[in-house]
C-alpha positions in Angstrom: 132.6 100.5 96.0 134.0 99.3 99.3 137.8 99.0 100.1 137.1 95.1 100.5 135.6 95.3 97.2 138.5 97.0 95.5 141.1 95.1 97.5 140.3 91.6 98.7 141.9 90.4 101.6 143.7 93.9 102.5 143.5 96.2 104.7 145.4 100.0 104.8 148.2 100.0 107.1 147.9 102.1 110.2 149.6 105.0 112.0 152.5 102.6 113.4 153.6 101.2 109.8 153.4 104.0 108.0 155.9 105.7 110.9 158.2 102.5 111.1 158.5 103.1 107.4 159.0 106.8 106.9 159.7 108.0 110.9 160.0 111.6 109.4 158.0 112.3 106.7 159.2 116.1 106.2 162.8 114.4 105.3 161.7 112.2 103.3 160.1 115.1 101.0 162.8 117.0 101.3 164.9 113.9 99.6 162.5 113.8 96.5 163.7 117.0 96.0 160.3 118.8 96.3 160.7 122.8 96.9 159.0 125.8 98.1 155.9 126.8 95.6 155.6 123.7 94.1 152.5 122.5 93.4 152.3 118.7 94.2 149.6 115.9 94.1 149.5 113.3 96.5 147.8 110.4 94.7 146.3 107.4 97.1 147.0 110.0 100.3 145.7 107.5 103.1 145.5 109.4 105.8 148.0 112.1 105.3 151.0 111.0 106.6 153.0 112.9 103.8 150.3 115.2 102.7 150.2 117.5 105.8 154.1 117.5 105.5 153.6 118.5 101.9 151.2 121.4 103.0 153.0 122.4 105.7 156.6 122.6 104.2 156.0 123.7 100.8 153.6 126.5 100.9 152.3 128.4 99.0 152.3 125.6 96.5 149.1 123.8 96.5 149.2 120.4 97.8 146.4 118.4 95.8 145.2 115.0 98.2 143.3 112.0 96.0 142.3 109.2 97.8 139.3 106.5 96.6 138.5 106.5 100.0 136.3 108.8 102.3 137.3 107.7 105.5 141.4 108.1 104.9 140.5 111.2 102.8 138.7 113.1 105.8 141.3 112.1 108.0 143.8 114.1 105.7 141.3 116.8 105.5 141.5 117.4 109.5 145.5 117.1 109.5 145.6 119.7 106.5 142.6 122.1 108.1 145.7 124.5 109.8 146.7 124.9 105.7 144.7 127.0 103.1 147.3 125.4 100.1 144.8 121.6 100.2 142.6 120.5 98.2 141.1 117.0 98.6 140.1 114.6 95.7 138.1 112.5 95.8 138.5 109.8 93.3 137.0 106.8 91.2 138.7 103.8 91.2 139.4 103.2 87.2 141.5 100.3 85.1 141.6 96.8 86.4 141.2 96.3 90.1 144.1 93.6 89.9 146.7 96.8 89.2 148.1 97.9 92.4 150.9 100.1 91.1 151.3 102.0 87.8 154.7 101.7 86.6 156.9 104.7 86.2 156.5 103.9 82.1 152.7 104.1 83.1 152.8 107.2 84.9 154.8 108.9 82.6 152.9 107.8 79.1 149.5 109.0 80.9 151.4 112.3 82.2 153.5 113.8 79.6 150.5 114.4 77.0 149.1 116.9 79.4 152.3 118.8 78.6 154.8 117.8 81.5 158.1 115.7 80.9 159.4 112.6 83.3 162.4 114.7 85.3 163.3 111.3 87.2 161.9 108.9 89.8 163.0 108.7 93.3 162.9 105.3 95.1 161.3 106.1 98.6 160.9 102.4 99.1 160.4 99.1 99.7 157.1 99.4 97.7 156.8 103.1 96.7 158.3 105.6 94.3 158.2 109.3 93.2 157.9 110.1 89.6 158.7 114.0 89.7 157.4 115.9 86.5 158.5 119.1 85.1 155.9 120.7 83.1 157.3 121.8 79.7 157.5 125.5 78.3 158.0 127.2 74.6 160.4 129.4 76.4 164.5 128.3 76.4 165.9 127.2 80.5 167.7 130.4 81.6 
């Protein structure tokens, strides 16, 4: 299935948007609170504006990069070749093609059977958020 299929009348931004928006990506990570060894998913990665960041700055975490399509996801693949923490994904479009964006509820309800809890969501706006996930343990917090 085609973007134009998936997403009529769309297109993915380019280079120039996605650096008007977030000028430096490594700061904007660092905001969401992600850390050193973390292992993080970067779900619909485009073409890696935050995913090499990720790889770069949080190693030796593994940096996980889904995308639904080839094109953007090779082009993450070549920014993230100087890493050994990426893996690329890539994935089948599922649900309705009319939903855009999961809601944090939606994330969360899919997310937390697979034994991780909703720690918070970070607004990296204007159309995007972070829903950071801590996975759960028997063991008591020291």
């Amino acid at each position: 299935m085609t973007a134009e299929q998936l997403f009529p009348a769309t297109v993915m931004p380019d280079d120039d948007w996605w650096h008007a928006l977030w000028p430096d990506p490594h700061k904007a990570l660092r905001d969401i609170g992600i850390t050193t060894g973390m292992s993080v998913i970067d779900l619909c990665c485009g073409n890696g504006h935050f995913t090499a960041p990720l790889c770069e700055l949080f190693g030796p975490g593994k940096v996980y990069g889904v995308d639904l399509d080839r094109a953007l996801l090779d082009t993450t693949i070549d920014l993230c070749k100087p890493f050994n923490n990426f893996t690329p994904v890539l994935g089948q479009p599922r649900g309705p093609d009319t939903a855009l964006r999961m809601s944090p509820d939606a994330v969360a309800a899919n997310i937390e059977p697979a034994g991780f809890r909703l720690d918070r969501v970070v607004d990296v706006g204007p159309y995007h958020y972070a829903a950071i996930f801590l996975r759960q343990t028997s063991e008591p917090d020291s």
